[in-house]
N, C-alpha and C positions, 0 to 999 in steps of 0.2 A: 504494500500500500504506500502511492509517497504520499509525500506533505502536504498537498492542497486537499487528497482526500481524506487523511485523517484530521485536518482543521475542517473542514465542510461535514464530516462524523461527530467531530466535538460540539459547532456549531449547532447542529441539529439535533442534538443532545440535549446540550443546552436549554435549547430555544424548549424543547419537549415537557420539559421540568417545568418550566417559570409559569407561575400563576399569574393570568390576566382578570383576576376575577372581580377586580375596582376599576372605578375611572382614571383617568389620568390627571393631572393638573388643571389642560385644556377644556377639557370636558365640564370639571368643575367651574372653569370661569364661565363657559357657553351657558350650564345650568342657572349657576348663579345669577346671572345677566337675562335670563331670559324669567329666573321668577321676580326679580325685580322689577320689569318692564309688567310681569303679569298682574304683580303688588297694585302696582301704580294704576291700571288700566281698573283694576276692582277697586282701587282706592274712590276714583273718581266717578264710578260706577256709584257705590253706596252714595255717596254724598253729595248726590247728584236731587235738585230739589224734586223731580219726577219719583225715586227711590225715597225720598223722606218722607215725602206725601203718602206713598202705598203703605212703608211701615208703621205711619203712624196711625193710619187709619184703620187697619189690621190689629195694634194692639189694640185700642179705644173699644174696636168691636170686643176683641176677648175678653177686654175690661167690663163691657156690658151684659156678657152673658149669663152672667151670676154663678158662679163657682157652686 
């Protein structure tokens, strides 16, 4: 066997072992970046006077139904 294929042996050897079973860094920033943009999109969502008007009208009712 020469030496390129017993480093191309080792290599895939190697590679055979290593657990992928997390994200990466990247991944993490992409994640993170995309639930902040999500954050924000719900943020404006809720506090939007259309959404405050249904919530509040919705509790008032179940405040009226007499427990």
């Amino acid at each position: 066997m020469n030496a390129l294929a017993r480093l191309s042996a080792s290599v895939q050897s190697r590679a055979a072992e290593r657990d992928d079973g997390g994200m990466t860094t990247a991944e993490y920033a992409v994640g993170t970046v995309a639930a902040c943009g999500f954050s924000g999109v719900l943020y404006k969502v809720i506090t939007s006077p259309t959404v405050l008007t249904l919530m509040k009208d919705v509790i008032e009712k179940a405040f009226h139904l007499g427990f």
